[in-house]
N, C-alpha and C positions, 0 to 999 in steps of 0.2 A: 060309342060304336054300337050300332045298330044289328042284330047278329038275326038272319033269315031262316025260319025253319020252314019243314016243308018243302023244301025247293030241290031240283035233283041239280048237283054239278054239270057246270056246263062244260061237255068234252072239247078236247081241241080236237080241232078240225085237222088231220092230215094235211100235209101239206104236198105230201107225193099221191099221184094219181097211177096204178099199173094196172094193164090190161093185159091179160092173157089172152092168147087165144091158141086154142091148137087146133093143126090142118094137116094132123096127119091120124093114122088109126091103129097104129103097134104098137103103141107103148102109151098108158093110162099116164094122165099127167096131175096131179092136185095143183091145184090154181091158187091155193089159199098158201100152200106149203111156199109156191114160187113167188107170191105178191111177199110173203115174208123178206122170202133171204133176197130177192128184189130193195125191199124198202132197207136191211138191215147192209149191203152194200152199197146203194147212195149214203147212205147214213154215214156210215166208215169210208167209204172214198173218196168224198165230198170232202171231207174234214178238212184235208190239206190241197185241195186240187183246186177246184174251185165254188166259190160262193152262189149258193143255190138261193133264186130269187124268193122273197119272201110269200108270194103265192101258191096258187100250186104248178106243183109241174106234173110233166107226164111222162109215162115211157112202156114201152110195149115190147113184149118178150111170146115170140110168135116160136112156137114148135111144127116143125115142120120134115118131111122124109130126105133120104140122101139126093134123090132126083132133082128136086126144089132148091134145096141150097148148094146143089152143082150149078143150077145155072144161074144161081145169083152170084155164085165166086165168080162163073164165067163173063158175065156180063159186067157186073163191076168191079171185081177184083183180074179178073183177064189171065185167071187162074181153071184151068179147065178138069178141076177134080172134085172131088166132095171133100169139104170141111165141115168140123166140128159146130162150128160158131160165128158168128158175122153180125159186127156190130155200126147201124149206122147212126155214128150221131149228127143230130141235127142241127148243133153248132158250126158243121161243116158247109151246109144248105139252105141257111139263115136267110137267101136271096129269094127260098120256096117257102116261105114259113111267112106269116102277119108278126108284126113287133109290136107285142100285146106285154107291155110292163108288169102284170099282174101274175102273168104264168109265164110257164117254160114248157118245152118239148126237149124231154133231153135224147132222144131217139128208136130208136128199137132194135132190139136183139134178136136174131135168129138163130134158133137152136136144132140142130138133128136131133131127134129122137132116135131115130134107128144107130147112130154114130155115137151117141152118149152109151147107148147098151153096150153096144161090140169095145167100148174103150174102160164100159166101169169090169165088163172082164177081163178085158189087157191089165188093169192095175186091180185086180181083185179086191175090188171096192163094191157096194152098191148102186144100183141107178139111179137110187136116189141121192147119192154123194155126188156121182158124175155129172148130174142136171142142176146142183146147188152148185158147183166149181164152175160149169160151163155159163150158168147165168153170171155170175158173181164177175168173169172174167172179163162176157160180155158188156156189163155194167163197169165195169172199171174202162173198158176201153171209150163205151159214150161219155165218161169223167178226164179223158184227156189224157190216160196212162196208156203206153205204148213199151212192146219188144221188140222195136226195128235193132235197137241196140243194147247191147248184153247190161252195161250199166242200167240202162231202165227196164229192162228184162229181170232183173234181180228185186227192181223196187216196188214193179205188180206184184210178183210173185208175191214178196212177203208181206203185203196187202192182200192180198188173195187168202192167203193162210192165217191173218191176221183173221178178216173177214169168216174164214175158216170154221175157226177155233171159238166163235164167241155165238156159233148156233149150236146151242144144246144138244138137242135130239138127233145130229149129225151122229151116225156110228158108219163104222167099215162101210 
């Protein structure tokens, strides 16, 4: 065996691709903090749910004010308030999407910013706890987990906290 010096390890290449973007202007968002607990709940929610193609895939976790995601609940949830979170995956819209075998789209997350604040105060947590639970939730819903019904209401959850408990630098 032949043994190379000199040579730098070659890193793997990620196989998740996340895009942040934020479109709103009250609340500072780290992009780097959210690509983590992003990539660290595919990772964990993927596990059991479903097998994520060996390319890359993608997924996009968009921060946005309460006005924005009122009228995306209203428009496609036909729910006329502001929520916290809205996730669409795009295994539901597979008809809109190229069937490219190499990669995936696993969809995008919309989050309130203004809505993660007022609610990391209701649970006297920080905002930055309340935008890693709101991503993470969102992420598990693009993975096929759903609380239409208390049984699978019960098996997010403790995937969510699972998910939780295994980012370090998470405190109150």
């Amino acid at each position: 065996m032949v043994k190379l010096t000199g040579r730098k390890k070659e890193k793997r290449r990620k196989s998740l691709l996340v895009s942040v973007v934020n479109l709103q202007n009250k609340i500072k968002i780290n992009k780097k903090y959210i690509q983590r607990i992003t990539e660290k709940a595919v990772s964990l929610g993927s596990r059991y749910r479903r097998k994520l193609w060996t390319g890359k895939c993608e997924v996009g976790i968009i921060f946005v004010n309460n006005n924005y995601i009122k009228r995306l609940n209203k428009r496609y949830r036909k729910v006329n308030r502001t929520t916290d979170v809205i996730a669409f995956p795009m295994e539901e819209h597979r008809e809109f999407t190229p069937s490219i075998p190499s990669s995936c789209l696993l969809g995008d997350v919309f989050i309130s910013a203004e809505r993660a604040k007022v609610q990391a105060k209701d649970f006297r947590h920080s905002i930055k706890k309340e935008i890693a639970i709101l991503t993470i939730h969102g992420i598990l819903h693009l993975l096929s987990y759903d609380h239409e019904k208390r049984k699978d209401g019960l098996v997010m959850r403790n995937k969510e906290e699972e998910i939780l408990n295994q980012i370090k630098d998470l405190k109150k």
